[in-house]
N, C-alpha and C positions, 0 to 999 in steps of 0.2 A: 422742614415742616412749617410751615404757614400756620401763624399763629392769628388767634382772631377775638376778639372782645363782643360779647352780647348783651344789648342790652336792650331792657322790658323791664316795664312794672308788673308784668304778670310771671308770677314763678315758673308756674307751668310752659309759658313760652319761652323764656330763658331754656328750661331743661327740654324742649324738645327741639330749636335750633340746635342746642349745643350737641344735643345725640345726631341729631341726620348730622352735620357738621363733622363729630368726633370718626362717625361710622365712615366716611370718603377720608381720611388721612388729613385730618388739618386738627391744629391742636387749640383749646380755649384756654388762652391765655390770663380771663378773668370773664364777669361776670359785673353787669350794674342793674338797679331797680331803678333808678333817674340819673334824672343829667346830669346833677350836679358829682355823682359816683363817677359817670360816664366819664366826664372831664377828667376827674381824678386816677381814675385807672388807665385812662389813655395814657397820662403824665407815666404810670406806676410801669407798666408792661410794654407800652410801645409797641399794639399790634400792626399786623399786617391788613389788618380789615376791621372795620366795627361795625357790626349789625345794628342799626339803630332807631328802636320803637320812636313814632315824635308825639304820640298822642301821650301822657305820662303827668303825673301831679308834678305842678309845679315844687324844688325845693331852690331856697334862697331865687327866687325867682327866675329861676331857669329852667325850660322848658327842653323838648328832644331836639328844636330847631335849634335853639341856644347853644347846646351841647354843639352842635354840629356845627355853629357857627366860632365856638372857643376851640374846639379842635384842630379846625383849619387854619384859626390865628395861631394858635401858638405850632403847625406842621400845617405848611400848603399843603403837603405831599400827600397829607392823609387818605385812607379810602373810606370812607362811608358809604352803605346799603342800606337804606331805609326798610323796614316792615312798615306797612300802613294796614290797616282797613280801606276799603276799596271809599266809602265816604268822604276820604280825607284830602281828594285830590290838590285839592288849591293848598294846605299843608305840604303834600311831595313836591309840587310844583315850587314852595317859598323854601323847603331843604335840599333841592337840588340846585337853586338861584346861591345855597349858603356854601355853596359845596360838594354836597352829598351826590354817588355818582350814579345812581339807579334806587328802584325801588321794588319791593318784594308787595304783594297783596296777600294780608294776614286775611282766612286761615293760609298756612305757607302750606305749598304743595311742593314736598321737596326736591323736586328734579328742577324747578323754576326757583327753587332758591341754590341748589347745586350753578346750578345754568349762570346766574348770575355774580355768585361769588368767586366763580372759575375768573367771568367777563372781567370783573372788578382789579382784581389780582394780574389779567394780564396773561392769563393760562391759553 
């Protein structure tokens, strides 16, 4: 089972990637509200994918870019999926320059974010 880490500042989008997610056979491995979580549970779980909000309050000055950029330093191999808001373009554009290997437009329509997470993984 494919194990996968989500992470949002918004509760409510945590809990409904994590349900379309949980409901296709992939398991959540953890859960962050910022980066600097984000960082930390990568360390903690070691998933197979990280969903990852870049819009998000800065903590210890780290941002969702950041995250993505300390994930990939400390695992090239990592996979990151960005959620954005469709506004955000030149943000997706500076987290997939860090790394990150696609991007999802929040609100997520879940067969585009199934679609993607399949791509991501290699499915």
């Amino acid at each position: 089972m494919q194990r996968i880490l989500v992470v949002d500042d918004a509760l409510f989008m945590r809990r409904m990637i994590s349900q379309i997610l949980e409901e296709h056979g992939y398991l959540i491995c953890g859960q962050a509200a910022n980066a600097t979580e984000a960082v930390e549970k990568y360390k903690e779980c070691r998933p197979d994918l990280v969903t990852m909000d870049i819009v998000m309050p800065k903590m210890d000055e780290l941002d969702g870019i950041g995250a993505v950029r300390q994930i990939i330093r400390h695992d090239p191999k990592a996979r990151i999926l960005i959620c954005s808001v469709i506004g955000q373009q030149s943000l997706v554009v500076e987290a997939i320059r860090a790394g990150a290997l696609d991007f999802v437009i929040k609100p997520v329509q879940p067969q585009r974010l199934l679609d993607a997470v399949a791509k991501a993984l290699g499915a």
